[in-house]
N, C-alpha and C positions, 0 to 999 in steps of 0.2 A: 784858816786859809781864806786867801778872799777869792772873791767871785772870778777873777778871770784863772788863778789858778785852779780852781775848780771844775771850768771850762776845761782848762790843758788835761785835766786831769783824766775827765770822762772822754774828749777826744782821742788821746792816748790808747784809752782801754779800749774804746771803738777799732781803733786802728789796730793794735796788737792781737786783740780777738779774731780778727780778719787774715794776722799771720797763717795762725796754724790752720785755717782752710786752705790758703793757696798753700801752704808747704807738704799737707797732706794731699793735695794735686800734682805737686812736682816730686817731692822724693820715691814716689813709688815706682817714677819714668826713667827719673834719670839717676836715682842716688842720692846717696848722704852727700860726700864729697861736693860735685858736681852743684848740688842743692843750697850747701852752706855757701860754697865760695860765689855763683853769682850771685846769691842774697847781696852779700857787703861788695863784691867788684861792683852790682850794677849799684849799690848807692853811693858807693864813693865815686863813681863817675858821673851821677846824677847830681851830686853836691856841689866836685869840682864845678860843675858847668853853670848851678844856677849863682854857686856863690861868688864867677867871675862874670855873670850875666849883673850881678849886685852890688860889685865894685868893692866887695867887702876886702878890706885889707889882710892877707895873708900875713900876719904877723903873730905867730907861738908864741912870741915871747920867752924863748927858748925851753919853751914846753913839748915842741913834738918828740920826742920819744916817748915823755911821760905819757901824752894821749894817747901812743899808736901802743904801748904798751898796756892802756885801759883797754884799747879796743882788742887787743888781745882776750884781754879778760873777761871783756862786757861782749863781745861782738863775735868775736870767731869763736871762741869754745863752744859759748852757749848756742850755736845758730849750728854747728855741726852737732852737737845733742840733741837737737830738738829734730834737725834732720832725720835723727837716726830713730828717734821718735817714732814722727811720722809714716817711717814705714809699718808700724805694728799698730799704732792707736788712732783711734779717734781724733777727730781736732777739738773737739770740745774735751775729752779726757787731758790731752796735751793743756788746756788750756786752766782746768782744774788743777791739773798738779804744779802749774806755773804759780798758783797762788799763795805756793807754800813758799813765795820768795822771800815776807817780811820776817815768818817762822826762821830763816836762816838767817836771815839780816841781824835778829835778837843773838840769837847763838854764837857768828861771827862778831856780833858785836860786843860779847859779853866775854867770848875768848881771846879775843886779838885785837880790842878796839880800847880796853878800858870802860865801855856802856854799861851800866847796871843793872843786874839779871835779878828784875823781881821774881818773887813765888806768881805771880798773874802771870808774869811772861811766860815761865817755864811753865806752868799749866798749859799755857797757850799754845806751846811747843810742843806739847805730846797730844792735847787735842788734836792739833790740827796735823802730827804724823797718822793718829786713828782715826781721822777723816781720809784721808791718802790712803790707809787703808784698807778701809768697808768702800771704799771707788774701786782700788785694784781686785780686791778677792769677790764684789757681789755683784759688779755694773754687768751690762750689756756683754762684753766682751769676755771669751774664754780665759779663767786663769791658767797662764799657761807660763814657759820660759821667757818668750818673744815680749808678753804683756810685764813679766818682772823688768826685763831689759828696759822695755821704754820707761815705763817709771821711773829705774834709774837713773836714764838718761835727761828725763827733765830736772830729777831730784840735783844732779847734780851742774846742770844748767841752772839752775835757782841758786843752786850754791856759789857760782861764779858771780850770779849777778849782786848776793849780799858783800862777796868783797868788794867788786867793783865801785860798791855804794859809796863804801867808808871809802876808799882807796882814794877816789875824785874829792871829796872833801878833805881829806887828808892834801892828796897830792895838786889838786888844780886851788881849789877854793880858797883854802888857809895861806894862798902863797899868791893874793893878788886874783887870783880869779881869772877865766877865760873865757870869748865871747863863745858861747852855746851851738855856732855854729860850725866854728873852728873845731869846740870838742868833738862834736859831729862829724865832720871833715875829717881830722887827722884820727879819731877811731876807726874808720873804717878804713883809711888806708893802711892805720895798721894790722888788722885784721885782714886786710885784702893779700899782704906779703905772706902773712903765716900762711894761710890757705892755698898761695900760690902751687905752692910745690906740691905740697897734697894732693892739690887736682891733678896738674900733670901727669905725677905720679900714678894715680888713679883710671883716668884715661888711657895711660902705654899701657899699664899694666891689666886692667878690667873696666872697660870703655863699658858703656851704658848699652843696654841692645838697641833701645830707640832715644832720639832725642827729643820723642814727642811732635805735639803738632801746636797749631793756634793756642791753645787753652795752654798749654805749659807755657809756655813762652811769655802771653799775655798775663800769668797768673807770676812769671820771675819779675815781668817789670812792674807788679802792685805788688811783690813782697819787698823790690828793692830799692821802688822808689819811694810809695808811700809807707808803707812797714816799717821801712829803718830807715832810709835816709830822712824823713818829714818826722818819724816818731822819735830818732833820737833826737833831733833837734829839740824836739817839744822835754825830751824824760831829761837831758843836761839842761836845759833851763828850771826844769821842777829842781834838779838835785840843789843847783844857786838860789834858789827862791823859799823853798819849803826842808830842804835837807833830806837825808837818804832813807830815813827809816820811814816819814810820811810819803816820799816820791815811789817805796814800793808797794805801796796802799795800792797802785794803780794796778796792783797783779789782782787784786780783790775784787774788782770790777769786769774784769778780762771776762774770768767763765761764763758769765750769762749772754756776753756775744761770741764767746767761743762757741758756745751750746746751739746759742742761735742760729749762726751762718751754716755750724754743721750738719743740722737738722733740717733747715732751709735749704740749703744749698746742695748739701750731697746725700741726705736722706739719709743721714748718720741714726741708728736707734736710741731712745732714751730711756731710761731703766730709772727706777726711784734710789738709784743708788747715786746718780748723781743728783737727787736733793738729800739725801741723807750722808751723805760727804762732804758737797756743799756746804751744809749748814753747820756742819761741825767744823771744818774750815773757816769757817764766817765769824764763828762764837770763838773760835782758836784767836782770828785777827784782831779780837776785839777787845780780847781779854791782852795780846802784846801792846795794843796800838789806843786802848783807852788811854785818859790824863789822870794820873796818880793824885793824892790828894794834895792838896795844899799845903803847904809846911806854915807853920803858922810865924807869923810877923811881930816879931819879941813890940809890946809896947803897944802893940794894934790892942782898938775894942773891940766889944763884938755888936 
């Protein structure tokens, strides 16, 4: 990779680390629902506006469905899992188990994509599931129902985001390609529809007791401005630039400011379970996302 993608890289994981603090701020107030859909309503109207403030030409290229249907995949599922997260975990645990995204990335890619499932990879994959967990069964937190739920629910937030990977190269990239902020743009608006009705839903039927005060409110417009509307920009330009199984490297990085912010910020406790998770996660990602060896070059010396 070169040096500026590098930059997007660690800015990225800065910024996403910082998700799961404000979400672990807002969903406990207002809700899963509530939580997912202003995430993406307030970045798709933060997009709109700056990307008409930048004259950038609205043109799909008759790709919006394809995007609003990634941002399905990539955007609302994953953002109401992580919601539903949030109520039971940690934001540094949330943040841990987001790292098992490349771990799924390998598997969907080896199941549905045609990718090639070395013996490293699959080592890799079961490492980094018994990192996930000695996190779930030894951390800080009681093992209980509530803590299996949210793990699931990141687990399978991870899991949306390994198809989304292949999906966008598949569906945008190989087909002429789309400007990164458009992809941005038109995912959250489609993510913004699906969640629509949800909420409403939600609301008639079991409205929130409080709407919260300053600190929710202020902590929706840094999950939906900066968090996803600034981070997807940045993660669809990695996908165009570096491809999907190194752009979800960038969940590798996540935890140490997931841990940070939540120990800084909300006084979250830390247990050696998350370096002993961590690091098996770490050695998981490294053994999928090493460089296989070189095939050798019929006629080369040595």
């Amino acid at each position: 990779m070169n040096p500026v993608d590098i930059l997007r890289l660690l800015s990225l994981a800065a910024i996403w680390g910082a998700s799961f603090l404000f979400m672990r701020i807002i969903a406990p107030v207002i809700g899963t629902i509530p939580t997912a859909f202003f995430r993406v309503s307030i970045a798709f109207v933060g997009l709109l506006v700056i990307l008409a403030l930048m004259r950038i030409d609205f043109n799909f290229r008759g790709k919006l469905k394809v995007v609003m249907v990634l941002g399905l995949i990539n955007s609302g599922i994953p953002a109401t899992f992580y919601s539903v997260a949030a109520q039971v975990l940690p934001a540094g645990y949330s943040a841990i188990f987001n790292a098992t995204t490349p771990l799924m990335g390998v598997l969907i890619g080896g199941l549905f994509f045609s990718e090639k499932l070395t013996a490293a990879k699959l080592s890799g994959v079961f490492l980094g599931l018994l990192g996930v967990g000695i996190l779930t069964g030894a951390g800080p937190v009681a093992f209980d129902l509530q803590l299996l739920m949210g793990a699931l629910a990141c687990l399978l937030a991870t899991t949306c985001y390994g198809f989304a990977g292949f999906l966008t190269r598949r569906w945008l990239d190989h087909q002429g390609g789309l400007d990164s902020r458009l992809s941005a743009l038109g995912s959250m608006f489609g993510a913004t529809l699906f969640l629509l009705p949800l909420f409403g839903y939600s609301v008639i039927n079991q409205p929130p007791v409080s709407w919260g005060g300053w600190s929710v409110w202020w902590s929706l417009l840094g999950l939906g401005l900066v968090c996803t509307a600034l981070a997807y920009i940045l993660y669809f330009r990695l996908l165009s630039s570096i491809g999907p199984v190194k752009s979800m490297t960038v969940t590798f990085l996540i935890p140490p400011f997931g841990v940070l912010w939540g120990a800084l910020l909300l006084d979250e406790p830390l247990g050696m379970a998350h370096l002993y998770g961590g690091v098996l996660i770490a050695a998981a990602l490294w053994l999928v996302l090493k460089p296989g060896a070189a095939k050798p070059v019929e006629g080369a010396g040595r």
